[in-house]
C-alpha positions as CSV (number, residue, x, y, z in Angstrom):
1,X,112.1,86.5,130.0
2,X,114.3,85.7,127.4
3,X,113.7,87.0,123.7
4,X,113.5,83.1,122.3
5,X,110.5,82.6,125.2
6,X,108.7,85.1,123.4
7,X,105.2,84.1,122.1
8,X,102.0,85.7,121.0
9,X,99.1,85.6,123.7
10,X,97.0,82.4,123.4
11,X,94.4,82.9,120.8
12,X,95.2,86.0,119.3
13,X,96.7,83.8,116.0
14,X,94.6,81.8,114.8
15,X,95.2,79.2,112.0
16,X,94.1,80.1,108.6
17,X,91.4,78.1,106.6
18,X,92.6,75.1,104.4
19,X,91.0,75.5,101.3
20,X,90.5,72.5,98.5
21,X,91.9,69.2,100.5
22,X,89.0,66.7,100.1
23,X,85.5,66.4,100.6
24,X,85.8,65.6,104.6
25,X,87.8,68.2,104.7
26,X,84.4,70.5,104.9
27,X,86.0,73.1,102.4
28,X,87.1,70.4,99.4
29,X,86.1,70.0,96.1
30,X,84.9,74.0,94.9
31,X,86.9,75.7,98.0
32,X,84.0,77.9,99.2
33,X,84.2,79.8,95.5
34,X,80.8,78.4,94.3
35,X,79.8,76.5,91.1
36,X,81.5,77.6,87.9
37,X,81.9,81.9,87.2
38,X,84.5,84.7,86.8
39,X,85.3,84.7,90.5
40,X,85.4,80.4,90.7
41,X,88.4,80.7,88.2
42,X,92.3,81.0,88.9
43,X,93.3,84.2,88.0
44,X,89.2,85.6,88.3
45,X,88.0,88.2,90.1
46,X,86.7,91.8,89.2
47,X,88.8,94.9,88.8
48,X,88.3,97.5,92.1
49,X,85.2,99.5,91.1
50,X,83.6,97.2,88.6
51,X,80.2,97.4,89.7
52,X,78.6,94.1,87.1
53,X,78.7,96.3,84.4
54,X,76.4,99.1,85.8
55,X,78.3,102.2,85.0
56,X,81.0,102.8,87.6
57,X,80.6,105.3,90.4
58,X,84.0,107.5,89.0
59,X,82.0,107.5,85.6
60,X,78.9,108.7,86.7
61,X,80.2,111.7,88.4
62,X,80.9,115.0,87.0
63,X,84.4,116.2,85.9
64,X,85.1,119.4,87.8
65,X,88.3,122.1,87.2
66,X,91.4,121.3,85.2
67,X,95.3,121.1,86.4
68,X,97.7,124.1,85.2
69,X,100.7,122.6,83.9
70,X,102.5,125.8,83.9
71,X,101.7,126.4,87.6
72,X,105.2,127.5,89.2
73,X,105.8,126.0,92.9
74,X,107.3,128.6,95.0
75,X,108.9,128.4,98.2
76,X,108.0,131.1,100.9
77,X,110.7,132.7,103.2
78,X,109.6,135.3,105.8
79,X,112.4,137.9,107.1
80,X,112.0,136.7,110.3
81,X,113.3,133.3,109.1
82,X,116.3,134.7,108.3
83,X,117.7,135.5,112.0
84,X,120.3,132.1,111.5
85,X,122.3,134.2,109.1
86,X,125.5,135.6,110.0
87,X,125.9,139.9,109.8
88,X,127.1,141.1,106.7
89,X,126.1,137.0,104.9
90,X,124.9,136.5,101.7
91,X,121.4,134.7,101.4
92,X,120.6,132.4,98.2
93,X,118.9,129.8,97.4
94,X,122.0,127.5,97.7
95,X,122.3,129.0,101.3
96,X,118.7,128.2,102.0
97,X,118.7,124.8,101.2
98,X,122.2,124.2,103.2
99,X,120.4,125.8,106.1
100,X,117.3,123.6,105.7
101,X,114.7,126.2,104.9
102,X,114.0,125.3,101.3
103,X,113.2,121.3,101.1
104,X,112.3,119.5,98.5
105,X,111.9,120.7,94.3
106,X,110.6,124.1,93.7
107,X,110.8,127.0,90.4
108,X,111.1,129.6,92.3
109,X,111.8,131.2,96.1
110,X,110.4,134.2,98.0
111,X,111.1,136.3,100.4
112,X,108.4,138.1,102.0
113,X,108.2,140.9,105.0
114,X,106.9,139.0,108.2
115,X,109.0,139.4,111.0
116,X,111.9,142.4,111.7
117,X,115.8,141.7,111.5
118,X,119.0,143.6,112.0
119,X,121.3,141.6,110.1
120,X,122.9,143.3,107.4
121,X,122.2,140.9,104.4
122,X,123.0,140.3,101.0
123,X,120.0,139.0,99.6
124,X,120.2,137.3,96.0
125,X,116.8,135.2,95.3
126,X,114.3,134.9,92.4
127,X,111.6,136.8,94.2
128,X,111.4,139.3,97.0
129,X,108.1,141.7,98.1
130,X,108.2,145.3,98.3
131,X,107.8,145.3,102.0
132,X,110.9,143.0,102.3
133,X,113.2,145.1,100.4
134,X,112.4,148.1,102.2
135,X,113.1,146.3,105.8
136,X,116.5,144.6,104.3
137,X,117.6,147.7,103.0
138,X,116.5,149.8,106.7
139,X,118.5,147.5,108.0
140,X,121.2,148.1,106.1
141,X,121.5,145.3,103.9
142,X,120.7,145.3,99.7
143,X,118.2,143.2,97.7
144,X,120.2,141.9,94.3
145,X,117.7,141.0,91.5
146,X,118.3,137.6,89.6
């Protein structure tokens, strides 16, 4: 089989309907839209979610909560994420991101204590918990603060 001998399988296309060529035709003169009205009309047709002027189902409901505009995004790093990192390396965000850890936009990352490590690291990020300062720094490594 050659790729200009390919075809679809008889009957799975079928032809679409010819709308508005003549009376014989079956589907001339209105085209199957009806007599006269908004949806008869080039260009007519209701909005998604008009409901003939009964009030629409997303009016009707309730409003519930509100959005925080001020809501920081923060990225999450656990210490046991950290095991890529070379002995005696410095961990920022810049590093994160060139490691592929820290995707897309975000205010703000942390580093928190899951996990154990050995590598003595330099750790310079925006946030870091109490338990993961204590295990960087048993481990030899120091936590700098922003």
């Amino acid at each position: 089989m050659k790729l200009n001998e390919l075809a679809p399988a008889k009957g799975s296309i079928k032809s679409k309907k010819r709308l508005g060529r003549g009376v014989g035709s079956g589907r001339g003169k209105t085209a199957g839209r009806g007599t006269k009205g908004f949806n008869s009309r080039s260009g007519g047709g209701v909005r998604p979610g008009y409901e003939g002027g009964q009030m629409p189902l997303q009016r009707r409901l309730p409003k519930r909560g509100f959005t925080n505009i001020f809501k920081k995004k923060i990225a999450v790093i656990n210490i046991a994420d950290l095991s890529g990192f070379e002995n005696e390396s410095t961990v920022d965000v810049d590093a994160l991101i060139k490691k592929g850890m820290v995707k897309g936009q975000y205010d703000k990352v942390k580093l928190l204590g899951k996990g154990e490590t050995s590598h003595r690291l330099t750790i310079k990020l925006d946030m870091v918990s109490k338990g993961a300062k204590e295990k960087i720094e048993s481990a030899g490594g120091r936590v700098e603060g922003p």
